[in-house]
C-alpha positions in Angstrom: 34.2 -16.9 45.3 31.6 -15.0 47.0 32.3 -11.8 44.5 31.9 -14.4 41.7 28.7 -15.2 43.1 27.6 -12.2 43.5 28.4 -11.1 39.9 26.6 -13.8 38.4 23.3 -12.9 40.6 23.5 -9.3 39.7 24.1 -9.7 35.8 21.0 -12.5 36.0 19.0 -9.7 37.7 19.7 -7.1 35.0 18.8 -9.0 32.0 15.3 -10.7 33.5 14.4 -7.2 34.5 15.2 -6.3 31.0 13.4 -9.1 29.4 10.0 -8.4 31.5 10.2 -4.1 30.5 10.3 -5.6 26.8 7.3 -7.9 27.4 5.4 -5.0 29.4 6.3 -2.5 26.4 4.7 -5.1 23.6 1.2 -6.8 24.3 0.9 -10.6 22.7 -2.7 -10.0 22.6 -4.7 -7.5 21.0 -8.6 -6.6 21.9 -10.3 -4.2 19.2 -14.1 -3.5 19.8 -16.0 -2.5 16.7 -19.5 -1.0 17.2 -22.5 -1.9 14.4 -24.2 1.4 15.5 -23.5 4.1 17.4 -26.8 5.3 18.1 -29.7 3.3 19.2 -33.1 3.5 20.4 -33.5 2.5 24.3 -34.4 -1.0 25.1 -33.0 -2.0 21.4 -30.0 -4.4 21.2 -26.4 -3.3 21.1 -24.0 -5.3 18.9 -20.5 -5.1 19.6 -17.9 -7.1 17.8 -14.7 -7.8 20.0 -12.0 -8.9 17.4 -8.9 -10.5 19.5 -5.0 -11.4 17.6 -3.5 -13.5 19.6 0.1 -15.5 18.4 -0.8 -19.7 17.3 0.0 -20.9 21.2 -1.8 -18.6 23.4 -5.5 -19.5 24.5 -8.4 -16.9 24.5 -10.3 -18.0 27.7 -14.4 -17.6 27.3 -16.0 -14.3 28.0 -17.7 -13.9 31.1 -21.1 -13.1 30.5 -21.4 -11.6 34.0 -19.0 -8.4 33.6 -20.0 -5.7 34.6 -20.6 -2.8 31.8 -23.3 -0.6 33.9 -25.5 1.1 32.8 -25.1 -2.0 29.8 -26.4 -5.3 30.6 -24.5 -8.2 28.5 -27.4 -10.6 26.7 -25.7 -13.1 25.1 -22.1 -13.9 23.6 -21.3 -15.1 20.3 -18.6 -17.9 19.2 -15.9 -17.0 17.6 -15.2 -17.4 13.9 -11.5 -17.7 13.6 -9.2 -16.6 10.6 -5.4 -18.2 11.2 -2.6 -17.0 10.0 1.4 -18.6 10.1 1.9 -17.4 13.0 -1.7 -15.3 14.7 -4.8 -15.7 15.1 -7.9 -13.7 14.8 -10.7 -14.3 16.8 -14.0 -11.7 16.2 -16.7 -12.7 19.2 -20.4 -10.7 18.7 -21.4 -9.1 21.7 -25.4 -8.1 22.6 -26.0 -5.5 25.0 -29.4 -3.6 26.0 -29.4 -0.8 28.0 -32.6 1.3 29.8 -30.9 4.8 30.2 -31.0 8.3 27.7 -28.0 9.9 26.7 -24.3 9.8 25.3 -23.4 6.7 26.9 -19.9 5.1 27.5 -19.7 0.8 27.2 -16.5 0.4 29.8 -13.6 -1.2 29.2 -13.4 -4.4 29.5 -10.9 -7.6 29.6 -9.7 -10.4 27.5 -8.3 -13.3 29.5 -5.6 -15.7 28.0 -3.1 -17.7 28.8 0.3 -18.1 27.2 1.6 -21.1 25.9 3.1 -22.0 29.1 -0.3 -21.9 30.8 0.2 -18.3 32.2 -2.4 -16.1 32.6 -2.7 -12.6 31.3 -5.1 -10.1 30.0 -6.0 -7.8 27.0 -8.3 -4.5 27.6 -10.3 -3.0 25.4 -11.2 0.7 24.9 -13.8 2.4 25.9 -16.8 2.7 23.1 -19.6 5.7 23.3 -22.9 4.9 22.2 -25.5 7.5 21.8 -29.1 6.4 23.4 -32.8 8.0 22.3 -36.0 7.3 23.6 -38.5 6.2 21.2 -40.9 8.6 19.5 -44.6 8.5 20.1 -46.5 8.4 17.2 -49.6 10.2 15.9 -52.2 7.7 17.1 -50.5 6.9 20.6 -52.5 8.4 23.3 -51.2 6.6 26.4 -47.1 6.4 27.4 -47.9 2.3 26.9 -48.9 1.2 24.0 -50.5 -1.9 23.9 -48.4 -5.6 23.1 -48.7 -7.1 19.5 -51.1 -10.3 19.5 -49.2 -13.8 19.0 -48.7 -14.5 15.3 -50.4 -17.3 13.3 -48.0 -19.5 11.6 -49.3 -20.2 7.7 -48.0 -23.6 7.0 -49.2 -22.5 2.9 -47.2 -20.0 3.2 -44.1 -21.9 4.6 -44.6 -23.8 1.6 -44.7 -21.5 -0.8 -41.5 -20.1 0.9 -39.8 -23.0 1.0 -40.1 -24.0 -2.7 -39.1 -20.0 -3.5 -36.0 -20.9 -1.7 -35.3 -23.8 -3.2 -36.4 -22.2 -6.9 -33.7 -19.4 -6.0 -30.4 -21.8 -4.5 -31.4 -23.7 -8.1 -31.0 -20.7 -10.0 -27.7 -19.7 -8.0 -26.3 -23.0 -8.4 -27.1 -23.1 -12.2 -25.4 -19.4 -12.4 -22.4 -20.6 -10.5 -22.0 -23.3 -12.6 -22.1 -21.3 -16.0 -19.5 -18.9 -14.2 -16.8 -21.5 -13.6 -17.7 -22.7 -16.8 -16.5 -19.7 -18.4 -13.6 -18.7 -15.8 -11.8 -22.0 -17.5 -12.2 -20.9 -21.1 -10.7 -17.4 -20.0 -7.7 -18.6 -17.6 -5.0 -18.8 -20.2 -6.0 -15.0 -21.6 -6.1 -13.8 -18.2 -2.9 -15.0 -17.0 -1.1 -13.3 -19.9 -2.8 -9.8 -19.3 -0.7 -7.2 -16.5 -1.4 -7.6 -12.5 -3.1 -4.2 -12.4 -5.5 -5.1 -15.1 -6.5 -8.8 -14.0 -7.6 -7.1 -10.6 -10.2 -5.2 -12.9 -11.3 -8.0 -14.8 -11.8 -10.1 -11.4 -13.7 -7.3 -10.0 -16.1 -6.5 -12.7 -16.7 -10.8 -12.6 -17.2 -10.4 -8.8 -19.7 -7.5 -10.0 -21.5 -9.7 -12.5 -22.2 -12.2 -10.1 -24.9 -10.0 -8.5 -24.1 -11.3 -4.5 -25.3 -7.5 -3.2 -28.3 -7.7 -4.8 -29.0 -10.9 -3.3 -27.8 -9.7 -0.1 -25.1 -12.2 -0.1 -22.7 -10.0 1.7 -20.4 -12.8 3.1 -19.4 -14.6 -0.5 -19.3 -10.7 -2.1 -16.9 -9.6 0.8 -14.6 -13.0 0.7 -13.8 -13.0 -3.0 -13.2 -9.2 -3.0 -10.8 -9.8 -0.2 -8.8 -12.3 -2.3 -8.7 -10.0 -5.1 -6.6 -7.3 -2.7 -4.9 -10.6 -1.6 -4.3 -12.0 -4.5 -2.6 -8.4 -6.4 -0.2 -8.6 -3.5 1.2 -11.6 -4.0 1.8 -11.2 -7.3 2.8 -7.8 -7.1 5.1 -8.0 -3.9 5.9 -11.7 -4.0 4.0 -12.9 -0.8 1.7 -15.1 0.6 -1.0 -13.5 1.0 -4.1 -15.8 0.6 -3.7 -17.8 3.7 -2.5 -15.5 6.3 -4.1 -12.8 8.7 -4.3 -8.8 7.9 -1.4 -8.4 10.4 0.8 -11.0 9.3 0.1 -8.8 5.4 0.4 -6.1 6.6 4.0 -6.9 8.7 5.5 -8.5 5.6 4.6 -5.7 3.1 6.9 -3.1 5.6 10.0 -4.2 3.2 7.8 -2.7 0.3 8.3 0.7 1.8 4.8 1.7 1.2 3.2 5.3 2.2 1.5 5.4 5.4 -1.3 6.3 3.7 -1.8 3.4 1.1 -0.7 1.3 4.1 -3.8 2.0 5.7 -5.9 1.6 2.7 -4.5 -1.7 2.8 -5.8 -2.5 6.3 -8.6 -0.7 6.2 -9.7 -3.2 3.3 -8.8 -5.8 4.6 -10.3 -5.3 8.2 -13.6 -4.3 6.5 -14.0 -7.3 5.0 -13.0 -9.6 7.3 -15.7 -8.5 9.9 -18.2 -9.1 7.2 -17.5 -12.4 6.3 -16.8 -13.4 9.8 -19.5 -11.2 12.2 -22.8 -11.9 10.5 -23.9 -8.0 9.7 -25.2 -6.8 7.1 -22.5 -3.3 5.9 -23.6 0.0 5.6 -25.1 0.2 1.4 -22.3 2.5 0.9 -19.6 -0.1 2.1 -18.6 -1.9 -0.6 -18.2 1.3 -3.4 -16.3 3.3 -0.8 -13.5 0.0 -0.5 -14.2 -0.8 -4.6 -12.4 2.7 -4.2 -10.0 2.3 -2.0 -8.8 -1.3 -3.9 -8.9 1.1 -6.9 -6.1 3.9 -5.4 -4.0 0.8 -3.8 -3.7 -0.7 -7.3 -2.8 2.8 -9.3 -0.3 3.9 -6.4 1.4 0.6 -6.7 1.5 -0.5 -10.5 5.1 -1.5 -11.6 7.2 0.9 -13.5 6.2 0.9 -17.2 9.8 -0.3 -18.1 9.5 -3.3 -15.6 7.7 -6.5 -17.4 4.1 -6.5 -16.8 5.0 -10.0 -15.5 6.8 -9.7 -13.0 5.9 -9.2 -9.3 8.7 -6.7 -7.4 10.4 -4.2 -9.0 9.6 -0.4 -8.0 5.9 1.1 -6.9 5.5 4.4 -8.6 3.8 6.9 -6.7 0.8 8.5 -8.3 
C-alpha cells in the first residue's frame, strides 16, 4: 500500500512540476514600451506609452506613480484606452517623465502587476528604453545662463468668441461633408460589392483620402478607418474575423495562411501603428501614414488570389509577388 502511495505522490510531483516549467516558459501578460521621441531637450516632458495584452480574466493592477526610474522622475499616468479582443485585451497607458540630467540616458525597466483570474498575483517587465538628453541652446540675444520668466497671459474673451463660432463653423462644415459622404457610399455599395477584394481596398482608400482627416489633423478617425480597411481585406480574403478582435488574436489566426515572415510583419507593423494612434492621443510622425499606405499596398499585391480563383471568393492560394 505504502509503494502505491508512494507512486501516486511521485507521478503528481512530475506533472505539477511540468505544468509550472510550461507556465514559466510562456508569459500571460505582455508589457511593450513605445517611446514618442527619443531625443529631448532637458527639463521637457517624456511620453512613454506602455501597451499591456493580457488574456479576458486577468486584472492589470494600477501603476504606481512612485517607481523608481532615476535619473527619470514619473509626472503623471494616463488611463488606459482598451481594445478587446475574443479572447485578450490590449491596454496602452501614457506615461510622462522629466528628467534634469545630459546624455544618452537609459528609462529602467520596470513592472506590470496583475493578477490572474484566480486572484494571483504576478508580474510583466518591460525593456529598458534609451532616450538621448540635450541641453537647451542659448540664443543670440541671451546674455545671462537665466533668462527671464514669460509674463501671465491675458485671456481675450473676443477672441474666445471668435474661436468658438470658427469651431462651431468648422464641426458644421464636417458634419455636412460627412453626411454627403454616406450619402454617396449608399448609391455606390451594390457596384462595389461586385468589384475584386484587392481593388475595393483601393477604392476605400482613395475615399478615406478624399475625406481630408490629415489635413484637418484628425489623426484618430484617419488611423481607425485605415485600420478597418487592412481589417476588413483579411476577412474577406482569409475568411476571418477580423474587425472585432486584437492585432494578436489577427495575427495568431492568419498562421494557417502560411504567410512570409516578412508580409507577416507588415501586417503587425500596420496594425500596431495604428492602434497607438487612435488609442494614445499623439499626433504620428508626417511621414507615418504614406510609409503604412505602402506597406497596406505590398500586403494586398503579395496576397491577391490566383487569377484562376473567382475574384469572389475569400481562401484559395496567395501568390507570391
Amino acid at each position: 500500500m505504502n509503494k502505491k502511495i508512494f507512486i501516486i505522490a511521485s507521478l503528481i510531483l512530475f506533472f505539477s512540476f511540468g505544468v509550472c516549467r510550461a507556465e514559466e516558459r510562456v508569459s500571460p501578460v505582455t508589457a511593450t514600451v513605445h517611446m514618442i521621441k527619443s531625443k529631448i531637450r532637458i527639463g521637457d516632458e517624456v511620453r512613454l506609452l506602455v501597451q499591456v495584452d493580457r488574456p479576458r480574466k486577468f486584472k492589470i493592477l494600477p501603476l504606481d506613480p512612485k517607481i523608481n526610474v532615476a535619473p527619470f522622475e514619473i509626472k503623471s499616468i494616463d488611463g488606459a484606452p482598451v481594445v478587446k479582443g475574443q479572447n485578450r485585451i490590449q491596454e496602452i497607458y501614457g506615461v510622462t517623465l522629466t528628467v534634469f540630467e545630459i546624455g544618452d540616458l537609459k528609462i529602467p525597466s520596470f513592472s506590470i502587476r496583475y493578477e490572474d483570474g484566480q486572484g494571483n498575483a504576478g508580474e510583466a517587465k518591460t525593456e529598458p528604453v534609451s532616450v538621448k538628453v540635450v541641453s537647451i541652446g542659448k540664443k543670440l540675444t541671451d546674455k545671462d545662463d537665466i533668462r527671464p520668466i514669460k509674463g501671465p497671459v491675458s485671456l481675450d474673451l473676443e477672441h474666445f468668441k471668435d474661436v468658438l463660432l470658427s469651431l462651431t463653423v468648422f464641426l458644421l462644415s464636417v458634419l455636412l461633408i460627412v453626411l454627403i459622404i454616406l450619402r454617396r457610399i449608399r448609391e455606390s455599395k451594390n457596384l462595389e460589392s461586385r468589384k475584386p477584394i484587392h481593388e475595393r481596398v483601393k477604392i476605400e482608400l482613395n475615399r478615406l483620402k478624399d475625406q481630408g482627416f490629415l489635413e484637418e489633423k484628425n489623426y484618430k478617425a484617419y488611423y481607425s478607418e485605415f485600420s478597418n480597411i487592412l481589417r476588413r481585406y483579411l476577412e474577406r480574403r482569409f475568411t476571418i474575423e477580423a474587425l472585432d478582435r486584437t492585432s494578436t488574436e489577427i495575427l495568431e489566426e492568419l498562421k494557417s495562411a502560411s504567410l512570409s515572415g516578412d508580409i507577416t510583419g507588415k501586417i503587425a507593423e500596420v496594425l500596431n501603428e495604428s492602434d497607438l494612434v487612435k488609442f494614445a492621443k499623439f499626433a504620428p510622425n508626417y511621414e507615418l501614414s504614406g510609409q503604412l499606405e505602402n506597406m497596406l499596398s505590398e500586403i494586398v499585391e503579395s496576397t491577391t488570389p490566383d487569377p484562376k480563383e473567382h475574384p469572389r471568393e475569400h481562401g484559395g492560394k496567395v501568390v507570391a509577388k
